[in-house]
KOLNUDREN-375020 format. One record per residue (C-alpha): residue number from 1; residue in one letter; z, x, y. Coordinates in pm, whole numbers, plus 50000, padded with zeros to 5 digits. Last residue first. Layout:
<atoms>
<atom><n>NUM</n><res>A</res><z>Z</z><x>X</x><y>Y</y></atom>
...
</atoms>
This chain:
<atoms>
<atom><n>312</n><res>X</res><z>05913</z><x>56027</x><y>39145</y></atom>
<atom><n>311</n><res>X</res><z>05982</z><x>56029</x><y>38810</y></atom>
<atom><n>310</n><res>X</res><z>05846</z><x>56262</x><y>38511</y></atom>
<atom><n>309</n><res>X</res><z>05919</z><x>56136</x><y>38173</y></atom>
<atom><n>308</n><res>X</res><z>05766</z><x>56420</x><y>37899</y></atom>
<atom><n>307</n><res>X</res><z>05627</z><x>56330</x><y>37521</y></atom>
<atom><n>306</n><res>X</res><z>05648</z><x>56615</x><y>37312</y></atom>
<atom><n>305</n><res>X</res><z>05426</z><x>56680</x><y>37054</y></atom>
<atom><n>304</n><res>X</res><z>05437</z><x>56959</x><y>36819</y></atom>
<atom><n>303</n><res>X</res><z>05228</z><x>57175</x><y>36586</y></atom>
<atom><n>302</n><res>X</res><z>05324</z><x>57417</x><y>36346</y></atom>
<atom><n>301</n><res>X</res><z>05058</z><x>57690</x><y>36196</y></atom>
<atom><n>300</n><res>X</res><z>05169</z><x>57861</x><y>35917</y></atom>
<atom><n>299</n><res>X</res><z>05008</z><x>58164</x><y>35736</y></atom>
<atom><n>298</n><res>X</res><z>05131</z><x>58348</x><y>35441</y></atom>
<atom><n>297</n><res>X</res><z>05014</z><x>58708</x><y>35261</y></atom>
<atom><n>296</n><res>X</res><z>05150</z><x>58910</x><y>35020</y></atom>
<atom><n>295</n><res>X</res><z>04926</z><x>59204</x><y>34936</y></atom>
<atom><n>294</n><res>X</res><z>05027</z><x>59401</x><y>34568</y></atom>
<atom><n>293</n><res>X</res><z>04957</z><x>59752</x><y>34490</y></atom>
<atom><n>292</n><res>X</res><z>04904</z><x>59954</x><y>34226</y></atom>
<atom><n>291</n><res>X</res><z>04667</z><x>59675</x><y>34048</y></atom>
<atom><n>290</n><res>X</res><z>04725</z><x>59581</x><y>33686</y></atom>
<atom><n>289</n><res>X</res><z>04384</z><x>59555</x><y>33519</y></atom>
<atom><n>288</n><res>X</res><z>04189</z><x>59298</x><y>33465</y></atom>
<atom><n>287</n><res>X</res><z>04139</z><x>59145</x><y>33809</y></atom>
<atom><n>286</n><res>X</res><z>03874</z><x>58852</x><y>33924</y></atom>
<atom><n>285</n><res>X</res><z>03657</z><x>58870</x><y>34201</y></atom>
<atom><n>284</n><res>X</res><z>03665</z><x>58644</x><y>34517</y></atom>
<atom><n>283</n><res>X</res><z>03562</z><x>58317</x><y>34577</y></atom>
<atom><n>282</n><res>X</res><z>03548</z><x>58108</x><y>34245</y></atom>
<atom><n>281</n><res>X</res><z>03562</z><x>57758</x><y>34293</y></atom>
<atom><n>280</n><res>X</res><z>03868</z><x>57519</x><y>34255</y></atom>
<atom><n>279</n><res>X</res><z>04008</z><x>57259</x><y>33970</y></atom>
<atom><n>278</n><res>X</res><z>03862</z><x>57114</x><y>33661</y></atom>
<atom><n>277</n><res>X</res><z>03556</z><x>57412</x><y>33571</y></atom>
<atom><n>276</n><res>X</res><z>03405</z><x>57368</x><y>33256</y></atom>
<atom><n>275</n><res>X</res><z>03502</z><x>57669</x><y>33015</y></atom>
<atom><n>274</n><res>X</res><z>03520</z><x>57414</x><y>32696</y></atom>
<atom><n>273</n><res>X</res><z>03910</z><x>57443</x><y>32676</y></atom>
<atom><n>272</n><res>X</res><z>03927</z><x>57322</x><y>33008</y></atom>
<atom><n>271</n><res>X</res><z>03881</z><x>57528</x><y>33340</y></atom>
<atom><n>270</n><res>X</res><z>04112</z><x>57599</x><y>33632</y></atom>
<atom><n>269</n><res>X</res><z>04053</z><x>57899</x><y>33873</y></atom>
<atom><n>268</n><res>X</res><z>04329</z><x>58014</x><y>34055</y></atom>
<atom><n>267</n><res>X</res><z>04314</z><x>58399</x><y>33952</y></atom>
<atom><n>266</n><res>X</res><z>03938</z><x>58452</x><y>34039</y></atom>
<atom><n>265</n><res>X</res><z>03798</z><x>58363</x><y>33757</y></atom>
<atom><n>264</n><res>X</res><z>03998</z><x>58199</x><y>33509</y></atom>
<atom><n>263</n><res>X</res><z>04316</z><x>57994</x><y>33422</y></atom>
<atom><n>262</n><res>X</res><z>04340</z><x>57746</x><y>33217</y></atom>
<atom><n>261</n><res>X</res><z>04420</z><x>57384</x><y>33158</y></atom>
<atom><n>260</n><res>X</res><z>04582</z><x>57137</x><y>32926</y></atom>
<atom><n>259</n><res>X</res><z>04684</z><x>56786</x><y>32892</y></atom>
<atom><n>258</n><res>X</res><z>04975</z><x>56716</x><y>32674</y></atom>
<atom><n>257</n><res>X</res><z>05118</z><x>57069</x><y>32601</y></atom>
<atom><n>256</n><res>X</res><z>05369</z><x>56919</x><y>32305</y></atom>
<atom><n>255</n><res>X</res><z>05702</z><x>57140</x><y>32371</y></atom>
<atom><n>254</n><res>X</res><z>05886</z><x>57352</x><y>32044</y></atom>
<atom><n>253</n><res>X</res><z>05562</z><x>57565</x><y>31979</y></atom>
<atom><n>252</n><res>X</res><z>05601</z><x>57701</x><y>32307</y></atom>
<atom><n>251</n><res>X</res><z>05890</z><x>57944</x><y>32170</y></atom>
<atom><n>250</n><res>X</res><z>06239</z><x>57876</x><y>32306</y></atom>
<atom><n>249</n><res>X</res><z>06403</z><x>57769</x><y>31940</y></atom>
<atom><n>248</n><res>X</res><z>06226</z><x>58134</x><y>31816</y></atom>
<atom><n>247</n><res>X</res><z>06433</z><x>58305</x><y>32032</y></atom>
<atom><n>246</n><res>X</res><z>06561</z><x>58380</x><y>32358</y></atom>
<atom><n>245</n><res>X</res><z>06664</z><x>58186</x><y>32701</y></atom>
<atom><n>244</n><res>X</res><z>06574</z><x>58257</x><y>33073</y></atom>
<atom><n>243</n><res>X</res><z>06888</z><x>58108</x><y>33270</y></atom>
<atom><n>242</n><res>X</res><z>06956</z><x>57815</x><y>33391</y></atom>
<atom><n>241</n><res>X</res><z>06966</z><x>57667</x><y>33755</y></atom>
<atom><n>240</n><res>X</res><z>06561</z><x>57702</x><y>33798</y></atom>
<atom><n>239</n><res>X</res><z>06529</z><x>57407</x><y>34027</y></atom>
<atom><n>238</n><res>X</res><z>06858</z><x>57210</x><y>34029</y></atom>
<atom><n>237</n><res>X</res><z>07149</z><x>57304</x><y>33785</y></atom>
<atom><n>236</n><res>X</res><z>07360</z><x>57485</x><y>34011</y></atom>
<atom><n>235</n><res>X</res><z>07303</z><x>57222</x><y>34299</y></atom>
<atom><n>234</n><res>X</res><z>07387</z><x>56940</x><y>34083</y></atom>
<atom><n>233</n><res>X</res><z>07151</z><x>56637</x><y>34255</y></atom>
<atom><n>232</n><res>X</res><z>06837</z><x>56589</x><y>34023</y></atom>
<atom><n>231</n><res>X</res><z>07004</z><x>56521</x><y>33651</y></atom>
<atom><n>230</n><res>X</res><z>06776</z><x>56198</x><y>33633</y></atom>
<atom><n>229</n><res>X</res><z>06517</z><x>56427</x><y>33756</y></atom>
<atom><n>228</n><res>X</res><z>06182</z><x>56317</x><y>33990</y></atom>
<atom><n>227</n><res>X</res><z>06350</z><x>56600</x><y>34236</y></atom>
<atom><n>226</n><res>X</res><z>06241</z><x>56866</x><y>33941</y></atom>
<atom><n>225</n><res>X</res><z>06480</z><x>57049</x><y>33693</y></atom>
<atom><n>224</n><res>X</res><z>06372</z><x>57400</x><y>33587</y></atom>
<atom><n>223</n><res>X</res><z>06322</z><x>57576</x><y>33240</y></atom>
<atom><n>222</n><res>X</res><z>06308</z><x>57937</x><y>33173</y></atom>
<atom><n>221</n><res>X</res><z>06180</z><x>57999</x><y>32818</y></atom>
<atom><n>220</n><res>X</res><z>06120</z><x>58325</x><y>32610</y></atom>
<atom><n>219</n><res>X</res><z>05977</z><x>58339</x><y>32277</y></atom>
<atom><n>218</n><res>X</res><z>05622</z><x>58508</x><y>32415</y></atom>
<atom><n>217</n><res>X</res><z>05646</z><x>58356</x><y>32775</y></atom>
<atom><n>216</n><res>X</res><z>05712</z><x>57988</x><y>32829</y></atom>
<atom><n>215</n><res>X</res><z>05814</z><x>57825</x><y>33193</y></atom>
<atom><n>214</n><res>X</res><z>05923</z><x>57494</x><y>33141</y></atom>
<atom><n>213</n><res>X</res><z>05888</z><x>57216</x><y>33488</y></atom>
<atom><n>212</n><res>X</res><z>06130</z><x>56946</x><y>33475</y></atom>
<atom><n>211</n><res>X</res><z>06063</z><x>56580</x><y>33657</y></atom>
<atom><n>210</n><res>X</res><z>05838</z><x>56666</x><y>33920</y></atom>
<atom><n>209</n><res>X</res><z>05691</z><x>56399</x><y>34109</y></atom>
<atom><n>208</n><res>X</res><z>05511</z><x>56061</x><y>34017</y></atom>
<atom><n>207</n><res>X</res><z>05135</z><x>55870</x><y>33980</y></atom>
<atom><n>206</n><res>X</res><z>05019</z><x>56097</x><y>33720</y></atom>
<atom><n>205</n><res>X</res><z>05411</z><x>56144</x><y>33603</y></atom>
<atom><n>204</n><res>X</res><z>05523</z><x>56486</x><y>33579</y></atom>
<atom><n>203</n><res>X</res><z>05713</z><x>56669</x><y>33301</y></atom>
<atom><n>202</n><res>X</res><z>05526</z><x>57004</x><y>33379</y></atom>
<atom><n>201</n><res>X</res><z>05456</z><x>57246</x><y>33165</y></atom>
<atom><n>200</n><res>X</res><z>05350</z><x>57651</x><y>33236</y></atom>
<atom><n>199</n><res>X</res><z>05228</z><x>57878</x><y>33014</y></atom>
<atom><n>198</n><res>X</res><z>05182</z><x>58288</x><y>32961</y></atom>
<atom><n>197</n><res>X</res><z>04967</z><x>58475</x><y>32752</y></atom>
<atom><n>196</n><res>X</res><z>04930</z><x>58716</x><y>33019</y></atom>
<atom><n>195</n><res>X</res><z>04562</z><x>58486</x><y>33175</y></atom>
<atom><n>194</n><res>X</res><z>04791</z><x>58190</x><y>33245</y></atom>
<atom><n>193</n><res>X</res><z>04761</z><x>57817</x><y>33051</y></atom>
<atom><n>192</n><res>X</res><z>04855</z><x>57565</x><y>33303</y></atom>
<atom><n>191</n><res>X</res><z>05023</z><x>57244</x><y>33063</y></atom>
<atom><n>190</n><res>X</res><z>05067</z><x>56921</x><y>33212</y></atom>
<atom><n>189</n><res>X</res><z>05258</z><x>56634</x><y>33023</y></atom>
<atom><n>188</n><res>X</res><z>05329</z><x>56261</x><y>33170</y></atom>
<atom><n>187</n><res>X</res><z>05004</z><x>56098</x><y>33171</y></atom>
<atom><n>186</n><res>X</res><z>04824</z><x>56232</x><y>32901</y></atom>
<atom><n>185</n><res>X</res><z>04516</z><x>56263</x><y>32804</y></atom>
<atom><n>184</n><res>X</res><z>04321</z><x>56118</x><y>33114</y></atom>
<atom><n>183</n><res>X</res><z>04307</z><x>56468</x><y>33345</y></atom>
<atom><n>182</n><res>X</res><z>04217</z><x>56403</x><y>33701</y></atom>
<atom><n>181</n><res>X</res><z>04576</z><x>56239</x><y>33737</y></atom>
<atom><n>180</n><res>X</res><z>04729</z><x>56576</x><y>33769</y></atom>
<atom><n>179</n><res>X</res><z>04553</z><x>56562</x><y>34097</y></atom>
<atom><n>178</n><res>X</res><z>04278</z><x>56830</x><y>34292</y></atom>
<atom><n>177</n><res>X</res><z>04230</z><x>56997</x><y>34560</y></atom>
<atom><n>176</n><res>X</res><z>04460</z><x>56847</x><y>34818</y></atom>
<atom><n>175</n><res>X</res><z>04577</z><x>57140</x><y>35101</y></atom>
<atom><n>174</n><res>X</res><z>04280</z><x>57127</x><y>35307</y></atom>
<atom><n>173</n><res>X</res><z>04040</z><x>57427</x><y>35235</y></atom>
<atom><n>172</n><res>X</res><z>04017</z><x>57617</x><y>34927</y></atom>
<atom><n>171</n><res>X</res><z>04121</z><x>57950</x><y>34873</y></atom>
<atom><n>170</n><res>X</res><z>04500</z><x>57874</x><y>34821</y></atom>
<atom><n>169</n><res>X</res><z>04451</z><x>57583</x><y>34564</y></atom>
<atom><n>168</n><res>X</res><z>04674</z><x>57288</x><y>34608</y></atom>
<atom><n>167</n><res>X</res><z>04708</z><x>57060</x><y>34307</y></atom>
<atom><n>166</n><res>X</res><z>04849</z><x>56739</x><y>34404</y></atom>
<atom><n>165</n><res>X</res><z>05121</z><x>56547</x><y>34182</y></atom>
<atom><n>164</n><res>X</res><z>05258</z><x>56345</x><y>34274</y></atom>
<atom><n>163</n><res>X</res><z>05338</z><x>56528</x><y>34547</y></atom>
<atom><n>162</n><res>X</res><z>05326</z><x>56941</x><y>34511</y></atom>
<atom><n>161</n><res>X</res><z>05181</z><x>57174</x><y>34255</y></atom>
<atom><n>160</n><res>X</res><z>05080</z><x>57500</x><y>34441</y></atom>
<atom><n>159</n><res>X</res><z>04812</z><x>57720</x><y>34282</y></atom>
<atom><n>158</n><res>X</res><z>04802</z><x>58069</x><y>34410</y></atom>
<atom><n>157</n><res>X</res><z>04548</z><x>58397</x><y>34463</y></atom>
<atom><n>156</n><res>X</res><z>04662</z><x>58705</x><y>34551</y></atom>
<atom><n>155</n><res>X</res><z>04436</z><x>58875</x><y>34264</y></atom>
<atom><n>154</n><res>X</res><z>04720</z><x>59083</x><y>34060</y></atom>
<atom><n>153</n><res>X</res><z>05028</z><x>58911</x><y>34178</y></atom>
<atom><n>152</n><res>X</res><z>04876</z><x>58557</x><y>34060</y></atom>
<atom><n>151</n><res>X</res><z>05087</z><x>58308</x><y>34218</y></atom>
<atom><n>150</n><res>X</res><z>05185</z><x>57984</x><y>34081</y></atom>
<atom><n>149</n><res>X</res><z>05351</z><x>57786</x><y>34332</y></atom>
<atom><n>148</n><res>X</res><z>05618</z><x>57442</x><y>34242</y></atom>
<atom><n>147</n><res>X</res><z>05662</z><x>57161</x><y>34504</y></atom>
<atom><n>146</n><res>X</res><z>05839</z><x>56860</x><y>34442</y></atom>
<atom><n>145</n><res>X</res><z>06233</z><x>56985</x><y>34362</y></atom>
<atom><n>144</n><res>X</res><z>06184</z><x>57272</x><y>34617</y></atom>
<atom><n>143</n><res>X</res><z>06035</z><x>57585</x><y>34663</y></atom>
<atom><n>142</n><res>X</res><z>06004</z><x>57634</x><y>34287</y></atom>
<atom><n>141</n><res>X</res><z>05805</z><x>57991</x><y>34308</y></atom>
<atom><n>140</n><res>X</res><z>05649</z><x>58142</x><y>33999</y></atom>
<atom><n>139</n><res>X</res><z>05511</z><x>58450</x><y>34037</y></atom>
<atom><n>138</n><res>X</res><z>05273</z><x>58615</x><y>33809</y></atom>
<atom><n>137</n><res>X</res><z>05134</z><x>58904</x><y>33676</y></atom>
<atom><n>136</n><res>X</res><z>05407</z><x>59127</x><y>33521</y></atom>
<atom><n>135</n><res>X</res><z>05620</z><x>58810</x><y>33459</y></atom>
<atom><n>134</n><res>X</res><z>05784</z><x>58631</x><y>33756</y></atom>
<atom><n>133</n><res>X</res><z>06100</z><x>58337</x><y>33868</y></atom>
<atom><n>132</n><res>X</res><z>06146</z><x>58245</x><y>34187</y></atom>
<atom><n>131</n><res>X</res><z>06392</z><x>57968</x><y>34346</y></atom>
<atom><n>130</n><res>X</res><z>06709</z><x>57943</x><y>34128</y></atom>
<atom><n>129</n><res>X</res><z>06732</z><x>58402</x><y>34166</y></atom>
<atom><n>128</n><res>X</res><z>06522</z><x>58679</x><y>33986</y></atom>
<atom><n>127</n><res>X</res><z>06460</z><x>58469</x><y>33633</y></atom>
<atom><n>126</n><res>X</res><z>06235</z><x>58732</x><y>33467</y></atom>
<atom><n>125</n><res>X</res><z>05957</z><x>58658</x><y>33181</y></atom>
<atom><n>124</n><res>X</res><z>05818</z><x>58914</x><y>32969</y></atom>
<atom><n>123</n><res>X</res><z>05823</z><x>59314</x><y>33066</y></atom>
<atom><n>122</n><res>X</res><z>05794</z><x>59342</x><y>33434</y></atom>
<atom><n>121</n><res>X</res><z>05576</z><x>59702</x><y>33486</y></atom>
<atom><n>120</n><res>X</res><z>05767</z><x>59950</x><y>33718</y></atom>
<atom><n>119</n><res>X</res><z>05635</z><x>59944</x><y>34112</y></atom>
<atom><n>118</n><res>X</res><z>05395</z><x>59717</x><y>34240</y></atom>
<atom><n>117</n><res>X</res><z>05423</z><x>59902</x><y>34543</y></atom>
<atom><n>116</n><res>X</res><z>05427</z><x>59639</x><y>34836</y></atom>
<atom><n>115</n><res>X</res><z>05229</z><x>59521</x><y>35132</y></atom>
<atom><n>114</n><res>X</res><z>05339</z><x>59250</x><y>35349</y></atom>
<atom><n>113</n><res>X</res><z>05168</z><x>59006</x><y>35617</y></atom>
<atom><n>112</n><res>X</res><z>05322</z><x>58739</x><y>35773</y></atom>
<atom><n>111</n><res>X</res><z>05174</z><x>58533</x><y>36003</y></atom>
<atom><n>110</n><res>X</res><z>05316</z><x>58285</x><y>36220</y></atom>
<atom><n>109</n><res>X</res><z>05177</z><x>58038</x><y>36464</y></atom>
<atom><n>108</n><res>X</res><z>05348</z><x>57806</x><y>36742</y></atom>
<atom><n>107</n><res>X</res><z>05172</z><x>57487</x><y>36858</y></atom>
<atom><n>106</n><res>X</res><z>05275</z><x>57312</x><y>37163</y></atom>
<atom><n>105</n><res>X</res><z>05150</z><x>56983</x><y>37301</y></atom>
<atom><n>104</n><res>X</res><z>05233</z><x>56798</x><y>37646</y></atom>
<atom><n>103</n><res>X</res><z>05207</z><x>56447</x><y>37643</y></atom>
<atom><n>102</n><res>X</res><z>05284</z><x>56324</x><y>38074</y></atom>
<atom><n>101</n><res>X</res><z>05461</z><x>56013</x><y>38095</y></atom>
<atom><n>100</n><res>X</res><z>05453</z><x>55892</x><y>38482</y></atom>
<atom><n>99</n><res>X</res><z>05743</z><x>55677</x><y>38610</y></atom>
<atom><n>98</n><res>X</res><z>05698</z><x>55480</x><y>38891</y></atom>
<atom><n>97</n><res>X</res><z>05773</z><x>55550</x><y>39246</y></atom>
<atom><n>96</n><res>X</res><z>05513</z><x>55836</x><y>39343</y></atom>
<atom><n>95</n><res>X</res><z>05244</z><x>55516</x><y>39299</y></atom>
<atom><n>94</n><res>X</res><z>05443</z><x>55306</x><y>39475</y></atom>
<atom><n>93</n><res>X</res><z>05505</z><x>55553</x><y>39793</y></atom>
<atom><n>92</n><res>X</res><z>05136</z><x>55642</x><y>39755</y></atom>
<atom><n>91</n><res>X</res><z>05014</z><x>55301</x><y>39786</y></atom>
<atom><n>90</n><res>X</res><z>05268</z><x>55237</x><y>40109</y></atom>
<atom><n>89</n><res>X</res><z>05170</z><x>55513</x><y>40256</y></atom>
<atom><n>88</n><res>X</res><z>04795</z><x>55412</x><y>40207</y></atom>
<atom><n>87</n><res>X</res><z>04893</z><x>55082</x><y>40328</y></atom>
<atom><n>86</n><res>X</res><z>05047</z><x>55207</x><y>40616</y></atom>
<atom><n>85</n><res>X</res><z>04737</z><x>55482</x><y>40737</y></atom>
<atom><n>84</n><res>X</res><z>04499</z><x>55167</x><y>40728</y></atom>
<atom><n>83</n><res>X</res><z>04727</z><x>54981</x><y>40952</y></atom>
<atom><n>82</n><res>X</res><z>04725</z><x>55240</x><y>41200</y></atom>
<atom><n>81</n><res>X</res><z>04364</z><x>55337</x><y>41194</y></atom>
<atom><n>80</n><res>X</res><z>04298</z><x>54941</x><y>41272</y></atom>
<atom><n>79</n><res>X</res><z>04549</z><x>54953</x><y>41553</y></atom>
<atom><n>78</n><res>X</res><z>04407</z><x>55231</x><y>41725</y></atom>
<atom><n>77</n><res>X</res><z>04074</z><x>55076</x><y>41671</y></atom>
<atom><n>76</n><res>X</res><z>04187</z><x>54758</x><y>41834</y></atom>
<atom><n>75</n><res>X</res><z>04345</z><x>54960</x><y>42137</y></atom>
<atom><n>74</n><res>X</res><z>03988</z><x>55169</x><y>42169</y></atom>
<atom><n>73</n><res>X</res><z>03863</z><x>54797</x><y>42221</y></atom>
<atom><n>72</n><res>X</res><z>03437</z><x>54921</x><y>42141</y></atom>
<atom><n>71</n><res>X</res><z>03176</z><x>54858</x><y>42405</y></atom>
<atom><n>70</n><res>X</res><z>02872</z><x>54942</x><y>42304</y></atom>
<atom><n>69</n><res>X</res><z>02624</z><x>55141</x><y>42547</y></atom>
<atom><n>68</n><res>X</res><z>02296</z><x>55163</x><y>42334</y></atom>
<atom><n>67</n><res>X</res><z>02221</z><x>55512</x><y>42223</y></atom>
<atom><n>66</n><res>X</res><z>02058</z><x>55829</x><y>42376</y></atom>
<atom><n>65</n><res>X</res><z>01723</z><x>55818</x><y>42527</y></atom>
<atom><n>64</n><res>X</res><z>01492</z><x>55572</x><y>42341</y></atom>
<atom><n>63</n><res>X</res><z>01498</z><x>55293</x><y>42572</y></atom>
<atom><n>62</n><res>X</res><z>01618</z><x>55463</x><y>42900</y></atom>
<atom><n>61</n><res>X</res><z>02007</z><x>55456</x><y>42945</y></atom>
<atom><n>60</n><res>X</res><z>02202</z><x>55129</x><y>42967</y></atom>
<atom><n>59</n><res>X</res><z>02360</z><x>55026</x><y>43241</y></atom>
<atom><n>58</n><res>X</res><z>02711</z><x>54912</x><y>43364</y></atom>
<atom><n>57</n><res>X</res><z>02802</z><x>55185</x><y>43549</y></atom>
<atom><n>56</n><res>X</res><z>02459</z><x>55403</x><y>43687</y></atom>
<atom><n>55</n><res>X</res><z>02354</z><x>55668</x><y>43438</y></atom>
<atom><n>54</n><res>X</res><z>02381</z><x>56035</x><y>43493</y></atom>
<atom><n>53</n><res>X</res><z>02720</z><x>56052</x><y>43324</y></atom>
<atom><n>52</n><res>X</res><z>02615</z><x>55855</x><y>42992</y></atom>
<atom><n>51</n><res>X</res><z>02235</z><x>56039</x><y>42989</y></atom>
<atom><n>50</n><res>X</res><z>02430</z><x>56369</x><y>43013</y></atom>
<atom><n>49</n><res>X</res><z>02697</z><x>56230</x><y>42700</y></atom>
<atom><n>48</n><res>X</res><z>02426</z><x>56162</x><y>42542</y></atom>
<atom><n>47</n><res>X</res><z>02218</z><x>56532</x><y>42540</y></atom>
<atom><n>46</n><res>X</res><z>02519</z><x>56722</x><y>42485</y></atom>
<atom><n>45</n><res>X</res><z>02521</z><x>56532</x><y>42135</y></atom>
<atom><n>44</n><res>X</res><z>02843</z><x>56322</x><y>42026</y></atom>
<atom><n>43</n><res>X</res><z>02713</z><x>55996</x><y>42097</y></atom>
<atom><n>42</n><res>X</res><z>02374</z><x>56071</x><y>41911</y></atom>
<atom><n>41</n><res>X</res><z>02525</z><x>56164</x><y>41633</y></atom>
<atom><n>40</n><res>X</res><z>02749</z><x>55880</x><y>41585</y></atom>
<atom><n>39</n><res>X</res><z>02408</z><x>55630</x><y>41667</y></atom>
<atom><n>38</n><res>X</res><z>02243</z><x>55847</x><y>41390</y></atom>
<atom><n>37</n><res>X</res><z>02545</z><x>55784</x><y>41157</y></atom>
<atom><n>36</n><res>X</res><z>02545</z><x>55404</x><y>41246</y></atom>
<atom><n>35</n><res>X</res><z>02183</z><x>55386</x><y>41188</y></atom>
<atom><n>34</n><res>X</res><z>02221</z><x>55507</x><y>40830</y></atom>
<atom><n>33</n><res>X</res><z>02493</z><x>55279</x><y>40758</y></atom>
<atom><n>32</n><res>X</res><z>02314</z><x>54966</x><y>40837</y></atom>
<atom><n>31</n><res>X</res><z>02322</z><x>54760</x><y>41119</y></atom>
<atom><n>30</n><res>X</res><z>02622</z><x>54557</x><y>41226</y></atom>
<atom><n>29</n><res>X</res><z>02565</z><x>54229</x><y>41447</y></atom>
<atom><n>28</n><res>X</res><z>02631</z><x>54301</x><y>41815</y></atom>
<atom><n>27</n><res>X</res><z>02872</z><x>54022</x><y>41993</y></atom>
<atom><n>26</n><res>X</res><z>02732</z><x>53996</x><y>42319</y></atom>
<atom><n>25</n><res>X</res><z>02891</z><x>54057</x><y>42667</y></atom>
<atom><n>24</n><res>X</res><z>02654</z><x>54330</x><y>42749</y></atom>
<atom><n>23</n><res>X</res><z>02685</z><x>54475</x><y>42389</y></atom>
<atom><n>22</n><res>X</res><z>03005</z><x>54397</x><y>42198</y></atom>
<atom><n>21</n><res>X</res><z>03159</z><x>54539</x><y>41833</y></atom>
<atom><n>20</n><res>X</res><z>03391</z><x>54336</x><y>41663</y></atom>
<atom><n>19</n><res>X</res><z>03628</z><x>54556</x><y>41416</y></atom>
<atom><n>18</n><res>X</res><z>03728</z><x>54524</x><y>41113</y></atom>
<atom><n>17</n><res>X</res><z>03351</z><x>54344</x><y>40926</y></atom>
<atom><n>16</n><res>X</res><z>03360</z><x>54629</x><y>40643</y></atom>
<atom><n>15</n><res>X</res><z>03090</z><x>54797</x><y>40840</y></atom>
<atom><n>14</n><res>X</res><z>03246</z><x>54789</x><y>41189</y></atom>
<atom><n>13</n><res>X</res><z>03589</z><x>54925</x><y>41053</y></atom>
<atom><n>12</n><res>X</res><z>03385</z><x>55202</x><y>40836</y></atom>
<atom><n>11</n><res>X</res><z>03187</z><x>55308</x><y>41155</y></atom>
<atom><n>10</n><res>X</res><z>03549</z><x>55329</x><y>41386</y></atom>
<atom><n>9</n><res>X</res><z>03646</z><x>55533</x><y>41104</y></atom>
<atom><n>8</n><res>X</res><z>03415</z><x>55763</x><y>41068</y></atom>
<atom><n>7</n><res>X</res><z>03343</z><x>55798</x><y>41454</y></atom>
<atom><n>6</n><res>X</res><z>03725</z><x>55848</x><y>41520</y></atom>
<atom><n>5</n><res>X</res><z>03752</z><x>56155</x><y>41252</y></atom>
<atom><n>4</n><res>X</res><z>03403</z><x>56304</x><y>41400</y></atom>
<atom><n>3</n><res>X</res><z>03581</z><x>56261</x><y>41767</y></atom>
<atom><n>2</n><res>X</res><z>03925</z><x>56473</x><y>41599</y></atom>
<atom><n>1</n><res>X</res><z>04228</z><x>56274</x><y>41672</y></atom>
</atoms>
């Protein structure tokens, strides 16, 4: 064992009462941690040990020249070290034993970003497949029964219906931006009026989900059946399972509009008929022309949590 190992811990033994320490015969009471590290120093100098050999056995050296000669039981110390080194075996044995849970966190991110010709014109209103449907300008995107999208082709910008029911405006943060149940005329009817001439109703409770959803363009109509449905559950009827439909029996005229909004600014902009703004904030110019191009862009961030058992 290393002598500035042994000093430390025959110091700590005398301080924490371990270990009796003797002077000519005499129990010595235990000074204070600074004079036990100058006695240590002392002891291990070149200087001590010549004062220890020159001296007679069984006296001291001069006052003042090296340290008192204490008479420590090496075989206690031994001992003492040797029970100290168990019990911190033993402590790390029962700490090792038992099983640690560590949280370890993962989060995976995924962009997409597309660019597309916006190739020939759309003329009215186009059913492309039960989950999107589109005019010229906009997209209309029935993810599922309790979350429909308006996008706006021409400015990028989308509104996303979801819950019961939250408006979710793509250039605002947080994914709450508004409620159906900010407008007090009606509680079941909502009506998006679109820059083309276009509209969009939902059957949707204030307080509920999607029920159907109508889709009106000039005398065409596409409707869709919502999660909040009694005829929810047929797979070729759910979301938009019909098909667009003609004539003057399709026209808006035939659906009440309950409360109403409308699109402006920036594409996802929703005023009332009085131009004050409802939902969002403008943030990026508005289009009036078709562009020659169209920018699709999404962003999700997923985030997981995994709890991990690790045994000793």
């Amino acid at each position: 064992m290393e002598i500035d190992n042994l000093m430390a811990a025959r110091q700590l033994m005398r301080y924490s009462g371990q270990l009796e320490v003797y002077r000519n015969g005499k129990k010595v009471e235990v000074g204070n941690a600074q004079e036990m590290l100058e006695e240590d120093e002392q002891l291990i100098s070149g200087e001590s040990r010549a004062l220890y050999e020159s001296s007679k056995p069984g006296e001291s050296p001069a006052a003042g020249q090296g340290i008192p000669n204490d008479r420590v039981h090496l075989g206690d110390l031994i001992g003492k070290l040797k029970e100290l080194d168990g019990h911190l075996a033993a402590g790390l044995q029962a700490k090792n034993g038992r099983q640690a849970a560590m949280v370890v966190e993962r989060e995976s991110i995924s962009i997409e970003l597309e660019f597309a010709s916006s190739g020939t014109p759309i003329d009215g209103l186009v059913k492309r497949n039960q989950n999107l449907a589109e005019t010229d300008r906009y997209q209309f995107i029935f993810k599922d029964g309790a979350t429909f999208t308006i996008r706006d082709k021409w400015t990028n910008r989308s509104t996303t219906i979801w819950g019961d029911p939250h408006v979710d405006l793509s250039d605002m943060e947080g994914d709450l931006n508004g409620e159906f149940s900010d407008l007090k005329g009606s509680n079941t009817l909502t009506t998006m009026m679109l820059m083309d001439g276009s509209r969009v109703t939902f059957n949707a409770p204030d307080t509920g989900v999607i029920e159907t959803v109508d889709i009106f363009k000039g005398n065409q109509r596409l409707s869709g059946v919502g999660v909040g449905s009694k005829d929810w559950g047929n797979p070729a009827k759910d979301l938009f399972g019909g098909e667009v439909t003609q004539g003057s029996a399709s026209s808006a005229s035939t659906m009440p509009a309950g409360d109403t909004v409308y699109a402006s600014g920036d594409g996802n902009d929703w005023v009332d008929a009085a131009g004050r703004m409802v939902w969002g904030m403008k943030t990026g110019p508005g289009a009036s022309s078709r562009p020659a191009v169209y920018q699709s862009f999404s962003y999700t961030a997923v985030k997981t949590r995994q709890i991990v058992a690790v045994s000793g």
